[in-house]
C-alpha positions as CSV (number, residue, x, y, z in Angstrom):
1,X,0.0,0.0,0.0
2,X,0.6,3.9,0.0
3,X,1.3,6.0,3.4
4,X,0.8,9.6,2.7
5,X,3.0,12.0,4.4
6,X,2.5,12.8,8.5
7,X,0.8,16.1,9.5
8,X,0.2,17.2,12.8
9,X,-2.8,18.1,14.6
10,X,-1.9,19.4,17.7
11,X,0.4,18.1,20.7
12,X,1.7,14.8,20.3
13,X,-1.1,14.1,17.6
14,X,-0.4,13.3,13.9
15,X,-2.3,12.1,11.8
16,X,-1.6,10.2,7.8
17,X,-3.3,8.8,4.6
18,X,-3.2,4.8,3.9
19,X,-4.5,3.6,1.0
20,X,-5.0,0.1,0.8
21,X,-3.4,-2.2,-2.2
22,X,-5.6,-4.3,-4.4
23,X,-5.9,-7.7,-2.4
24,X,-7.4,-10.8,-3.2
25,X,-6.9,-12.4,0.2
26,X,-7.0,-11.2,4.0
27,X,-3.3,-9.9,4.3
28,X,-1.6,-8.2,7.5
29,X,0.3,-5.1,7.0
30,X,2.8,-3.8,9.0
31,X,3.0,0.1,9.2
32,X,6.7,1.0,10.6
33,X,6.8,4.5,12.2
34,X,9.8,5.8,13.3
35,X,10.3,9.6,14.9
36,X,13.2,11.8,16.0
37,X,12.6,13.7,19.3
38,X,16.0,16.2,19.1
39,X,18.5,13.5,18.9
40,X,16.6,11.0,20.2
41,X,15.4,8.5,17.7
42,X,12.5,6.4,18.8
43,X,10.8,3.5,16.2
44,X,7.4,1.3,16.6
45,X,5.6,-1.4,14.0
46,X,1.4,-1.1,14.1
47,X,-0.1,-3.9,12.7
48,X,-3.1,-3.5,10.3
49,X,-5.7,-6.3,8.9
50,X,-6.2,-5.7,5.4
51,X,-9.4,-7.1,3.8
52,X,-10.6,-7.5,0.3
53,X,-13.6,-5.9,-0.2
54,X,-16.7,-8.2,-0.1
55,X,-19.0,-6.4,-2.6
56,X,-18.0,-6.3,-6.4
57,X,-17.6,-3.2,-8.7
58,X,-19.6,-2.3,-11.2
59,X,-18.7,0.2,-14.2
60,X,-21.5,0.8,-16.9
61,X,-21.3,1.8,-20.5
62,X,-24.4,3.2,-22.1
63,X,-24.6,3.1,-25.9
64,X,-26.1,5.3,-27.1
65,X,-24.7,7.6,-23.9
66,X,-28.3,9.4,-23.7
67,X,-31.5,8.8,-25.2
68,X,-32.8,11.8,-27.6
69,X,-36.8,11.4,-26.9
70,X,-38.9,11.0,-30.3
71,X,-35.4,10.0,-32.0
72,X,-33.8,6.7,-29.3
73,X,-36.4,3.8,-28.9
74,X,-33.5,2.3,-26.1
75,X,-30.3,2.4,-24.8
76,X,-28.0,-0.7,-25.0
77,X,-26.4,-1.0,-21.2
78,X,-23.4,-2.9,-20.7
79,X,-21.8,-3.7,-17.0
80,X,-18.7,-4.3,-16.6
81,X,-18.3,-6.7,-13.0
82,X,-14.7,-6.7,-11.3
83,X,-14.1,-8.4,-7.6
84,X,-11.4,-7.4,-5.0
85,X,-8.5,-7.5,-7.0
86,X,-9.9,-5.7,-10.4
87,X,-10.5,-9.4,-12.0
88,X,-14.1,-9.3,-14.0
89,X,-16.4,-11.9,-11.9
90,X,-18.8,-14.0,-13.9
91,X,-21.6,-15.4,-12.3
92,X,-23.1,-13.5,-10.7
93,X,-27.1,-12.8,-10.4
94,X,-27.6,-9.3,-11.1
95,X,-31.1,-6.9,-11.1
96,X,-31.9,-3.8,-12.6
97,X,-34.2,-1.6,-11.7
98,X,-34.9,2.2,-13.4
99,X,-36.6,5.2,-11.4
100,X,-38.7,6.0,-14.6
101,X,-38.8,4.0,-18.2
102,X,-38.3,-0.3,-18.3
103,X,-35.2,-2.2,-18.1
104,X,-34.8,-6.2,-19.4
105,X,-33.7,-8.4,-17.1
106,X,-29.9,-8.7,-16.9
107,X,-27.8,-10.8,-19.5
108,X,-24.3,-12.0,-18.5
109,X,-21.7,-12.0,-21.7
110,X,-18.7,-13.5,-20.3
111,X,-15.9,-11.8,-18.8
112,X,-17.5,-9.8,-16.2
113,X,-19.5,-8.4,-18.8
114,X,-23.3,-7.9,-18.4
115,X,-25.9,-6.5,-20.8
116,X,-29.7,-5.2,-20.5
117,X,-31.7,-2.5,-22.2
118,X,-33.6,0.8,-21.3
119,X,-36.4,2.0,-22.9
120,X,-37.9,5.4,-21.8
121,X,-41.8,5.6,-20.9
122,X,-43.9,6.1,-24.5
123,X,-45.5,9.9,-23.2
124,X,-42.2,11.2,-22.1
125,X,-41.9,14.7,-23.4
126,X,-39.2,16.8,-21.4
127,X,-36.2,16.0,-20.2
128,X,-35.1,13.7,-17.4
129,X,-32.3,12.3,-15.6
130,X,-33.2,8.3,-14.9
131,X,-31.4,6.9,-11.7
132,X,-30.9,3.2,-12.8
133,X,-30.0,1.0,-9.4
134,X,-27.6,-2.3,-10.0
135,X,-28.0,-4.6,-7.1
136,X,-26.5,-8.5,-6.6
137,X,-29.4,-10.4,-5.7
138,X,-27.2,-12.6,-3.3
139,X,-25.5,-10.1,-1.6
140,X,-28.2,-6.7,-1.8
141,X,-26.8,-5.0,1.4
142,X,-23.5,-4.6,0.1
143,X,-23.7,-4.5,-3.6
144,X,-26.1,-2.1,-4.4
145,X,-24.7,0.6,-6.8
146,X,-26.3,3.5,-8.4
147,X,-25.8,4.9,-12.1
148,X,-27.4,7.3,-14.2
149,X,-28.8,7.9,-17.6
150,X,-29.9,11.2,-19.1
151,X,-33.3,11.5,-21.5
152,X,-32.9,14.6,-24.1
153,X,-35.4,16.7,-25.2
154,X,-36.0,17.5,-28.8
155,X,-38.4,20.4,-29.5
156,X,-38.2,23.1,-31.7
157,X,-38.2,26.3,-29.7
158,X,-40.2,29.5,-31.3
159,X,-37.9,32.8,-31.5
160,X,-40.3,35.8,-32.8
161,X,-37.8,38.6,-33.8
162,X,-40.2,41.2,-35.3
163,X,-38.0,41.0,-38.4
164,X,-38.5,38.8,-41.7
165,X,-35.2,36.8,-43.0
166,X,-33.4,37.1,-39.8
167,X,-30.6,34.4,-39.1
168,X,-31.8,33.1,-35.6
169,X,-29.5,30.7,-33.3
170,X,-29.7,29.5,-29.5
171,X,-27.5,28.3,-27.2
172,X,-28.5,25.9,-24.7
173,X,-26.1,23.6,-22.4
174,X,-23.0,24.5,-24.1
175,X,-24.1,23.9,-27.4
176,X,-25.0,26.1,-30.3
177,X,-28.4,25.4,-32.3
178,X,-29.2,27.1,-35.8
179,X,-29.3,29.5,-36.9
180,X,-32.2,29.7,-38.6
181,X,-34.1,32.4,-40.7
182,X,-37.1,34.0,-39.3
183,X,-40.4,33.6,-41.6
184,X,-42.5,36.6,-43.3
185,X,-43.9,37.2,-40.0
186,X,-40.4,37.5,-38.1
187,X,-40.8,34.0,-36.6
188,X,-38.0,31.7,-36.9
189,X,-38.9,28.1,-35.1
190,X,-35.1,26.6,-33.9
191,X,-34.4,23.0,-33.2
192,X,-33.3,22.4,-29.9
193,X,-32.0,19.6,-27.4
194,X,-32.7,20.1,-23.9
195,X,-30.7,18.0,-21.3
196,X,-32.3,17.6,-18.1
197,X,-31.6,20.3,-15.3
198,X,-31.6,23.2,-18.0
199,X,-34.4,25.5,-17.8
200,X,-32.7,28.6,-19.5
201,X,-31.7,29.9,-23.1
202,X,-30.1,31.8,-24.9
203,X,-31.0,33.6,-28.7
């Protein structure tokens, strides 16, 4: 493992960082501290039990990355399982659950890998941030991890300008949309996307 440096917090009292090595088996480690007092040197070993961590890991990939609503039927949702020592763990008996939309139940691939699929809910219009939950069935209390997945508005956002053949744009999130040239009536209608937790923008 790593030992960060020492700091001191008051009298007597310091205090340092240990981060634990990637262990596939209950190890002991032996932490050596030794300290100079003027010239006196003085030295003492601290034993510490080291154990792998019981739950496994879970790291997802969603493809596409977010679903564009009216445009994205589903996303394709791979898990990628690793135990204690980063190997991928097969085997295991894994549920899905999604705070809004439907999930399939979950597929293992082989090599740690698992697969299922989210669809969105048919009437959903604006844009949402769905909290998808990953649990072991065996071993809930411990394994239970939390992911998300963003839904994307698509709309087309009206812009009246007062002015016919006006180059309109908007920017929204970062991103630039149009432009696009306002009608007879000084109307120009500008495609958007809308991530969720955006309710501002600019023309």
């Amino acid at each position: 493992g790593v030992l960060g440096n020492w700091m001191q917090l008051g009298p007597g009292v310091w205090t340092a960082t240990y981060t634990v090595p990637p262990i596939s088996e209950t190890t002991q480690v032996m932490l050596d501290v030794q300290a100079k007092v003027g010239k006196y040197k003085a030295g003492k070993q601290f034993p510490v039990l080291v154990q792998p961590a019981a739950a496994p890991r879970f790291a997802m990939q969603a493809t596409p990355e977010y679903i564009t609503l009216g445009t994205d039927e589903m996303s394709v949702l791979t898990f990628m399982a690793t135990g204690p020592a980063g190997a991928p763990l097969d085997g295991l008996d894994l549920q899905l659950g999604a705070s809004i939309g439907t999930v399939t139940d979950v597929q293992p691939l082989g090599g740690g890998t698992y697969r299922a699929e989210y669809r969105p809910p048919e009437d959903q219009k604006g844009p949402a941030l769905v909290i998808l939950s990953l649990v072991e069935k065996e071993n809930p209390e411990t394994s239970t991890q939390f992911m998300s997945l963003p839904l994307v508005g698509k709309t087309e956002w009206k812009v009246e300008v007062g002015e016919p053949l006006v180059p309109v744009g908007m920017e929204l999130a970062g991103q630039r949309f149009g432009p696009v040239v306002t009608d007879d009536t000084g109307v120009a209608m500008v495609p958007i996307m809308v991530p969720p937790g955006f309710h501002t923008a600019m023309a």
